[in-house]
C-alpha positions as CSV (number, residue, x, y, z in Angstrom):
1,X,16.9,98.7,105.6
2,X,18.4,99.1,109.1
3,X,19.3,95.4,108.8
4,X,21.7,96.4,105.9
5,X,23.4,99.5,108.1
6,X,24.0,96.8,110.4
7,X,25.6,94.3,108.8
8,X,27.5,96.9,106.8
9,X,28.7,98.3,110.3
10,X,29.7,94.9,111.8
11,X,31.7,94.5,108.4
12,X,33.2,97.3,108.8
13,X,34.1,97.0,112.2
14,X,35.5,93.7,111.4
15,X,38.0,94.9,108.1
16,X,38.7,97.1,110.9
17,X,40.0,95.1,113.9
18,X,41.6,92.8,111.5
19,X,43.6,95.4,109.8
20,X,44.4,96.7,113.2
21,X,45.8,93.3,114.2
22,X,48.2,93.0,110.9
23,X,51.8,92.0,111.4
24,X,53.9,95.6,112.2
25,X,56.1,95.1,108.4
26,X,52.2,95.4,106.7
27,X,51.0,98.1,109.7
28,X,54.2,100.2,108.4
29,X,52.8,100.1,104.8
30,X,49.1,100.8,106.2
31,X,50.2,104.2,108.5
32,X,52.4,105.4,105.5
33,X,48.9,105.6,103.6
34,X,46.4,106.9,106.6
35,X,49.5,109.5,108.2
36,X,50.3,112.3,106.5
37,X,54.1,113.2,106.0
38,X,54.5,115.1,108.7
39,X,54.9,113.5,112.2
40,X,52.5,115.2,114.3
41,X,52.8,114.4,118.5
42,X,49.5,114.3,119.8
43,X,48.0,112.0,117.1
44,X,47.5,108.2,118.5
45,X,49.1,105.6,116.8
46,X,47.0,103.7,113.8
47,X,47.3,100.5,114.7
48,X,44.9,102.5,117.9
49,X,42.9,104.0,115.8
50,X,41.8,100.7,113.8
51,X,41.4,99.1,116.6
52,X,39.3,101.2,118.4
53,X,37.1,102.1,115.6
54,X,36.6,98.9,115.1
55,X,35.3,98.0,118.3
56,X,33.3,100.4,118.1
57,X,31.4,100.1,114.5
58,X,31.2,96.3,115.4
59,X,29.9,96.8,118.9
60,X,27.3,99.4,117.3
61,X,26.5,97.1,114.4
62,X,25.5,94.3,117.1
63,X,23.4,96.3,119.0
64,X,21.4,97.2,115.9
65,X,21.0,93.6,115.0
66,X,20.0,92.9,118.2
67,X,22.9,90.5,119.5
68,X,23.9,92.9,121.9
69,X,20.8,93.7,124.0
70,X,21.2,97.0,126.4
């Protein structure tokens, strides 16, 4: 069962970090869904956010399978 979170994580983190590297004509299409309308300041930029969070579910998703050994 934890092997399934796992995978599922790395996936995720994956969909993630290649989303995050998409060209900025389909990253414009991506932040018009995740943004609301209104332009906030102090929100980080998506193409941030994907990336990010997809390190991070992909480095979590390792350590469970074991890859990653700390």
């Amino acid at each position: 069962m934890l092997t399934k979170f796992a995978l599922v994580a790395c996936l995720a983190g994956l969909a993630m970090l290649i989303t995050g590297l998409l060209p900025q004509d389909k990253m414009d299409k991506i932040q018009a869904f995740m943004v609301e309308r209104e332009k906030n300041g102090n929100r980080p930029p998506v193409r941030l956010q994907l990336l990010v969070g997809g390190a991070a579910f992909l480095f979590i998703g390792l350590v469970m399978l074991r890859v990653i050994r700390l």
